[in-house]
N, C-alpha and C positions, 0 to 999 in steps of 0.2 A: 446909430450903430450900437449894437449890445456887445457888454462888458460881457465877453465870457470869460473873465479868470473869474468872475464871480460863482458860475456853474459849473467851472473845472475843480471846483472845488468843494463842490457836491457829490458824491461819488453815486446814487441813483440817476442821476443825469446825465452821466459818463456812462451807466448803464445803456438809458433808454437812449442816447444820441447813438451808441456803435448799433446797436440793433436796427435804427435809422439807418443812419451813415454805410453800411454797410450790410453783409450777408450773415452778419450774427457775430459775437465776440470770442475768440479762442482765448485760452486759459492765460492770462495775464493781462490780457489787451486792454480788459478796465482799468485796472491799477495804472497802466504807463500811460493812457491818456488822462487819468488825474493827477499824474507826477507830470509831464510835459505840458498839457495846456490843453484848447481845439485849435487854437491860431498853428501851434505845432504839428497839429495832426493832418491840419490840411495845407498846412508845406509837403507834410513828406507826401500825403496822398497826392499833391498834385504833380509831385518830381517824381517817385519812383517809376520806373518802365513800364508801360501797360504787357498785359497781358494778350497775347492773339490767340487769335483758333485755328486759324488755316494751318502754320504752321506746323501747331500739333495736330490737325486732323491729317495733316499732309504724312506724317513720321510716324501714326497709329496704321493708316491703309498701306503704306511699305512696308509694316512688319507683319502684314494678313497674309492669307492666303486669297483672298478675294478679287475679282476682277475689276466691282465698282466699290467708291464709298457710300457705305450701309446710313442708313438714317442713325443707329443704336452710338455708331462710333460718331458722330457730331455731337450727340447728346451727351455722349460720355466724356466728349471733348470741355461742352458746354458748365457741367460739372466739376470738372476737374479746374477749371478758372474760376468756377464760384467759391469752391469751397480751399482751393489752397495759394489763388492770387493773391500777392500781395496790395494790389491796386484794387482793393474792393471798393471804394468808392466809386472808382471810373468803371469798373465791371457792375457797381449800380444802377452809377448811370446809364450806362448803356442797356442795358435791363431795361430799365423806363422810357428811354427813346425807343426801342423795340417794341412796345406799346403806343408811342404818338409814331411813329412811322412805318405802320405797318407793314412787312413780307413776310408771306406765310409759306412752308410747304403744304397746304392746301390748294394752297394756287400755283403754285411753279414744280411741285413733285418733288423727289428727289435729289434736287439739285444741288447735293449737301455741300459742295465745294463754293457751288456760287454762293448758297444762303451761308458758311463759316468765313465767306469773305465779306457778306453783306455787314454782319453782325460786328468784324473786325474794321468795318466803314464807322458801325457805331462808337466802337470802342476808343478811336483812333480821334474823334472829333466829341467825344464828349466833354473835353476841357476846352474847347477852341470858341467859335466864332458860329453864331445860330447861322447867320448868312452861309456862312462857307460851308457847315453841315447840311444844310436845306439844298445848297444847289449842286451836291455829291451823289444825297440822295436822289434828285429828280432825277438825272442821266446815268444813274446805275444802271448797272445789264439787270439785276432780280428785280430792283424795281418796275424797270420797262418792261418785263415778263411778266411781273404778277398783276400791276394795273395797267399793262396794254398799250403805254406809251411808244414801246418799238414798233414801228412800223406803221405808227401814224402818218398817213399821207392828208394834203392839202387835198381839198375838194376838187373832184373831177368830174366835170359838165356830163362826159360821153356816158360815166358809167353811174352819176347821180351817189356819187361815195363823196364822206365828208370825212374830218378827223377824228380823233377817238375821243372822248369827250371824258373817260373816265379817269385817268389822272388829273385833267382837268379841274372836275370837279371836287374832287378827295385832296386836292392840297388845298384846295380853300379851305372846304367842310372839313378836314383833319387833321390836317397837318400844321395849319399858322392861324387863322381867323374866325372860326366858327361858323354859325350861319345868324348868329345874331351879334349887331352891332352892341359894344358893352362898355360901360366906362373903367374906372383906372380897381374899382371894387371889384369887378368881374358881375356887374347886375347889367341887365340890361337897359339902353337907352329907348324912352319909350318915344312915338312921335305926339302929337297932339291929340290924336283918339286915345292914348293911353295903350298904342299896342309895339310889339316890340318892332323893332326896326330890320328888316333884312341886311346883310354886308353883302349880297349879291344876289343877282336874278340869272336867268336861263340864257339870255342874250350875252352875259360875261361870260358864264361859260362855255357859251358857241366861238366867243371869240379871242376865251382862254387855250381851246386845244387848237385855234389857229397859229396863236404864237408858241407852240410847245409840239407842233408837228413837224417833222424831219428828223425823228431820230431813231438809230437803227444799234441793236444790237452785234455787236462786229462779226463779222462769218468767214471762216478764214479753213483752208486746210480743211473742208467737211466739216468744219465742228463752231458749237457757237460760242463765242469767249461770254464766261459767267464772273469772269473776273474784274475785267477794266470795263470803264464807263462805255456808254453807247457813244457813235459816231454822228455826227451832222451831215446831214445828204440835204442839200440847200436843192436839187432839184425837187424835192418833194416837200418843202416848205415853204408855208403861206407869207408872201413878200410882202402882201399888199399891205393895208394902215387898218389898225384895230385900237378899241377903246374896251378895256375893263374894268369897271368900279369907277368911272369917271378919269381914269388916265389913259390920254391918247399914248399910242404906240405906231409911229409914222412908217411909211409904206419904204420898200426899200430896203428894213433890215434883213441881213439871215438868221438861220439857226440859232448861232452862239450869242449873236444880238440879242435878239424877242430874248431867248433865256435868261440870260443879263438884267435884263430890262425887268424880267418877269420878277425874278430872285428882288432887285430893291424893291420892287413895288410891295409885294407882300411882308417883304423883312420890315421895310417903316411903317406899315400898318398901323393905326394906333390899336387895333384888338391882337396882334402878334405876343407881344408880351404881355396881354391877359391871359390868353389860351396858352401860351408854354408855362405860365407861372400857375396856374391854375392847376395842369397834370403835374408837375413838377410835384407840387404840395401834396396832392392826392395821392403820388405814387410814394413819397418817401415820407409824410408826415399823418397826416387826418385826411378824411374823406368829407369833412365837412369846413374848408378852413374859411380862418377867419378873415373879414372882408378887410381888415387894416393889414394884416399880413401876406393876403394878396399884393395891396398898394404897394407895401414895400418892396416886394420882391420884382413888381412890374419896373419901380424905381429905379433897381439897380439894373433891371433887364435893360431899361432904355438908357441908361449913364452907369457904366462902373464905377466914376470916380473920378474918371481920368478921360472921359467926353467920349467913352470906348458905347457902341451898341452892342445888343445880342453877346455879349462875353458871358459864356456858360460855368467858366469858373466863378466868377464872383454870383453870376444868380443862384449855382448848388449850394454855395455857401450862404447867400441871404436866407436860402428856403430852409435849411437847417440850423440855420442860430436865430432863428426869427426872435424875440421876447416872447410872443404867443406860442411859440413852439417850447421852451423853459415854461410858461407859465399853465399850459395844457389848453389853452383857451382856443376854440372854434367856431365857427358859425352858430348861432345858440337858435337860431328859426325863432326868437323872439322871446325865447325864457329866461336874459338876463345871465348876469354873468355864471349865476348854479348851473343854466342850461349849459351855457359856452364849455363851463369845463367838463360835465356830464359826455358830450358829444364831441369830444376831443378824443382822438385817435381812430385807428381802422381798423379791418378784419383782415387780417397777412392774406396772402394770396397763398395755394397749397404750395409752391414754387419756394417760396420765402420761409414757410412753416419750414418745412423739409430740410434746407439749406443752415437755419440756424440749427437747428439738432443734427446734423455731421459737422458744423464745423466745431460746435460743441464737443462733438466724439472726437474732432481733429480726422477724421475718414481719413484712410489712404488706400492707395489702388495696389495691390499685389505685384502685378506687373508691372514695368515701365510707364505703359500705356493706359490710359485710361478708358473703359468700355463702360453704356451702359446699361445699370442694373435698376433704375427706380420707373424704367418703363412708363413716364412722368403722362404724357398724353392719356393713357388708359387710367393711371393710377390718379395723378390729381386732377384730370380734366383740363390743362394744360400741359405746351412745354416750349421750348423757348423756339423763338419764330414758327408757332404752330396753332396759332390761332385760325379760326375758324370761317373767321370774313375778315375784311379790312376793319371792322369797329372794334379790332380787339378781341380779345375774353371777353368785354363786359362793356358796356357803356358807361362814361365818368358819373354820371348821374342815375344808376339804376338802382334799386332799393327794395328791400322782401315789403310784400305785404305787411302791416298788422303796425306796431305802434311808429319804427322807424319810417316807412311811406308817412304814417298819419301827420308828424312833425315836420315832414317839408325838408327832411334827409336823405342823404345816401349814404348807402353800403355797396358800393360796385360786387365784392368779394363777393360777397352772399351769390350771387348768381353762378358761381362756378359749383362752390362747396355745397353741392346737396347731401341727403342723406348717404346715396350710394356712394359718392366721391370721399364722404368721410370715414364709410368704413372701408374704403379701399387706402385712405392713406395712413389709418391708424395702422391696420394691417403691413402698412410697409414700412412704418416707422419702426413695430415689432422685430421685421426684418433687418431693419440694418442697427439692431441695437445686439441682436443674435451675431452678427458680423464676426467672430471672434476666431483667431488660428485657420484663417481660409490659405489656402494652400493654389489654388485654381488662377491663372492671371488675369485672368477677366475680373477678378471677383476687388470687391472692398474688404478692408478688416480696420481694428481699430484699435488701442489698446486698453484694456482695462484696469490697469495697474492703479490707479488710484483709487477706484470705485473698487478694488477686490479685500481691503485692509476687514477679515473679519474683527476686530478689536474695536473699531471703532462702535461706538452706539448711535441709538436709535439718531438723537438729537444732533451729533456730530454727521452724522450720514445726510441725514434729511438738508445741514447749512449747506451738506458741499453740493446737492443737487441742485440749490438753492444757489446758489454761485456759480457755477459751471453751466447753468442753462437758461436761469432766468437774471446772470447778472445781480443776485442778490435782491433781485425785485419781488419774487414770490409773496403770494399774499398770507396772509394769517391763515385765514382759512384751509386752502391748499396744503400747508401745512401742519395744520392737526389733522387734517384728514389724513395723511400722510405717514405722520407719527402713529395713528390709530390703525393703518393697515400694516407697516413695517414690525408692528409693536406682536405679531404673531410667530413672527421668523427667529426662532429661536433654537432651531434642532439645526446643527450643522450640515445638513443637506438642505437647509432653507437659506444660511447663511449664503449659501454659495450662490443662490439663486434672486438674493435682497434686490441687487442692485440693478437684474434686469428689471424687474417689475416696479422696481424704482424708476427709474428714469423713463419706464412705459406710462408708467403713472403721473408723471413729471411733464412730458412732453404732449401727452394727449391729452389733457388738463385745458378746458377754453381758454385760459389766459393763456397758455402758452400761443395760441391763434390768432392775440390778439394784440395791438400795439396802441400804446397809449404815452 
C-alpha cells in the first residue's frame, strides 16, 4: 500500500492527482485536498450523491418547446455534470467505462433518453461490483440495439437463421478478456513456438451467442422501452449444452441461466482484471503504464482486502495512488528508468482539455437548464457516447508515426487530435473564454472578477494563470514566454483585454494538453 500522507503533502501532487482524479481543479480544490489528505478525498468522492442525466435531460425537454429530445440537450446535459458535479470522480469514471463499454448514437440514433439512461447505468455502478456492472450492461435496451443482442433468436433448421454473434464476440474482444491470453503484467503468454496465445476461437463464439440469445427489448404501448433492461423470451433461446473457452454449460438452462453462467465465467477470467486494469490506467493515468503497476492494480482487482472480486472502488483507487503514479514512472520500452519517466503520462483527450478550462472558468449556464454550446462531435472530433464504431475514439494501443511508434508506444489521443480538430478546439476555447455578461439562456457565461484586477502586474497576473489552470504546475518556460507577450499591454485598452489573451495563451499552450 502507498503512504499517501506523504504526497498529500506535496502540493504539485495534489495538482497532478485532481487533474487525474477528476475533470480539472476549481479554485481552491488543491489547497483542501492538501489540507484533508487523498484517503479523505476519496471518502467524500465515494459517499457524495452521484450525479444523473436522465433526470435533468428529462426537466430541460419540459421546459422546450420541442416535440422530441434534441441530441444538443443530452450534450448539454452531459456538461453540465462534468463541469459542476460534485462527484467528479464517479462522473470519471464513468467517462472511462463509456469507452470499455461501448454505446454510440452512431449506432442507435437519436435515442437520447435511452443513451442518458445508458450513461446513468454507468454512472450508478461505477463504485460497485465489475460483475454486476457487466451483467447491466449485457441486457440493457441501448446495448441490445447498438450490438444486436435484441432479438437474437436460437437457430432455425426451416429458415437456416442462427444467432447474432456480434455481442458475442465484443464482450470477449472488449469488453473483459481481450483476444490474447496475458499474464498478471498485461504481456502476453506465449506458447512454445514463441507466439502469443488466443483466449478464444470462432467455435466460442458460435456458441457464445447461443447462450446470450433470447433477449428482446420490451415493446409495450407501440413504443420501445429505452430504459429498462431487455426481457428473456426462453422460447427463443438455445436450451441445449455449449462449451466456451473450455467451460461446459449443460443443456436445460434458460435465458437468465446461460447469462448467469455467462457473467462468472468471464468475471473469474484470469485476463479480466488485466484488460480493466490496463484501460483503467490508460484512461486516468499514462498511456504507457508501467508493468508493476498493472500487477498491482490487477492485485486489488482480484482481492480488495477483504477476499471481495471486481470491487471498482478499491481498483480506482489502486490505479490512482499507484507508487508509479507519484513517481511518474511508465513502461520505458527498455530505456531504463530515464525512459520510464520520459514516457510517463498522456495526451488529454479534446473532451478532457475543454473540461479542465471551464471548470477552471467555473462555467455556468444562464438559464436553469443547461444547452449545448461546444458542439463537441464537430468541434473536438468527439462527444460523449458518440464514438464512431464499437473500438472507441481510438484504439488502447494506437500511436502517430515517427519517434513514439518507433519506441514501441502509445499515444491513443493522437488519433483524434489532427490538425483540423486542433484548430477547431483552439477556436472554441477562444469562445468560451469570450463568454462574459451573456444574457441568452441557452448560453454559458463566467466570471471574471478575479482576472479583471487592472493593478495587478505582469508577474502577479502570469502566478494566477499559473494557479487557476495549470494547478501551479506551469512550466518555466511557458512562463517567460508569457511575461514577454503580456509585457506589451500596457495602454489601458490593452489592460482590459490582458487576461483574455492570457488564458488563450495559457490554455492553448501543448502542456496545457497534456498530462504527466
Amino acid at each position: 500500500m502507498t503512504d499517501t500522507k506523504i504526497y498529500s503533502d506535496d502540493r504539485s501532487q495534489c495538482a497532478k492527482f485532481l487533474y487525474r482524479g477528476s475533470f480539472g481543479p476549481k479554485k481552491g480544490q488543491i489547497d483542501l485536498l492538501q489540507k484533508n489528505g487523498f484517503d479523505a478525498w476519496f471518502e467524500d468522492q465515494f459517499s457524495v450523491s452521484p450525479t444523473y442525466h436522465l433526470p435533468k435531460l428529462k426537466a430541460l425537454f419540459a421546459s422546450s418547446s420541442y416535440s422530441r429530445v434534441q441530441d444538443d440537450m443530452r450534450q448539454g446535459v452531459w456538461w453540465q455534470c462534468v463541469i459542476t458535479g460534485e462527484d467528479q470522480l464517479r462522473q470519471r469514471m464513468a467517462y472511462a467505462l463509456s469507452q470499455l463499454f461501448v454505446v454510440s448514437s452512431h449506432g442507435v440514433g437519436s435515442l437520447n433518453e435511452g443513451l442518458a439512461n445508458y450513461y446513468d447505468l454507468l454512472v450508478s455502478h461505477a463504485f460497485g461490483n465489475f460483475k454486476t456492472l457487466f451483467k447491466a450492461i449485457t441486457i440493457s435496451s441501448m446495448m441490445g440495439q447498438y450490438l444486436t443482442l435484441s432479438g437474437s433468436k436460437k437457430h432455425d433448421p426451416q429458415t437456416n437463421t442462427f444467432p447474432d454473434e456480434n455481442f458475442a464476440r465484443e464482450c470477449m474482444q472488449l469488453f473483459t478478456i481481450g483476444l490474447w491470453q496475458l499474464n498478471k503484467y498485461g504481456q502476453p503468454i506465449l506458447d512454445h513456438n514463441g507466439n502469443k496465445i488466443p483466449t478464444y476461437n470462432q467455435d466460442d463464439v458460435e456458441d457464445m451467442s447461443r447462450l446470450l440469445c433470447g433477449w428482446n427489448i420490451n415493446y409495450t404501448n407501440w413504443r420501445h422501452d429505452w430504459i429498462n433492461p431487455m426481457q428473456a423470451d426462453n422460447s427463443q433461446h438455445d436450451m441445449g449444452a455449449k462449451t466456451v473457452m473450455g467451460t461446459h454449460f449443460p443443456a436445460g438452462q434458460n435465458a437468465d441461466q446461460d447469462l448467469d453462467a455467462v457473467v462468472e465465467m468471464l468475471f473469474n477470467h484470469s485476463n479480466t482484471p488485466v484488460f480493466v486494469a490496463i484501460h483503467l490506467i490508460k484512461r486516468f493515468v499514462t498511456s504507457n503504464p508501467g508493468l508493476h503497476h498493472i500487477r498491482r492494480v490487477v492485485e486489488v482487482f482480484e482481492d480488495n482486502g477483504d477476499g471481495v472480486r471486481g470491487d471498482l472502488k478499491a481498483t480506482i483507487k489502486a490505479v490512482l495512488t499507484d507508487p508509479d503514479v507519484f513517481a511518474g514512472i511508465a513502461h520505458g520500452a527498455g530505456q531504463g528508468l530515464k525512459g520510464e519517466h520520459q514516457h510517463f503520462g498522456l495526451l488529454k483527450e479534446p473532451l478532457i482539455v475543454v473540461a479542465n478550462q471551464l471548470r477552471a472558468l467555473d462555467m455556468q449556464s444562464v438559464g436553469e437548464h443547461w444547452w449545448d454550446t461546444q458542439w463537441a462531435g464537430v468541434t473536438y472530433g468527439q462527444d460523449a457516447l458518440g464514438a464512431e464504431t464499437v473500438f472507441n475514439f481510438y484504439k488502447p494501443n494506437d500511436a502517430p508515426q515517427g519517434e513514439i511508434a518507433n519506441l514501441g508506444l502509445a499515444a491513443p489521443e493522437f488519433t483524434i487530435i489532427t490538425t483540423d480538430i486542433m484548430r477547431r478546439t483552439h477556436n472554441r476555447m477562444w469562445y468560451n473564454i469570450l463568454k462574459l455578461n451573456q444574457t441568452n439562456e441557452k448560453d454559458w457565461y463566467w466570471d471574471n472578477t478575479d482576472f479583471n484586477d487592472h493593478s495587478m502586474g505582469t508577474t502577479e497576473y502570469v502566478a494566477l494563470i499559473n494557479e487557476r489552470f495549470f494547478g501551479g504546475l506551469m512550466s518555466k518556460s511557458l512562463q517567460d514566454y508569457m511575461y514577454k507577450a503580456l509585457s506589451t499591454h500596457t495602454s489601458p485598452s490593452q489592460l482590459k483585454i490582458r487576461f483574455i489573451n492570457a488564458i488563450y495563451i495559457a490554455t492553448t499552450a501543448p502542456e496545457f494538453f497534456c498530462e504527466g
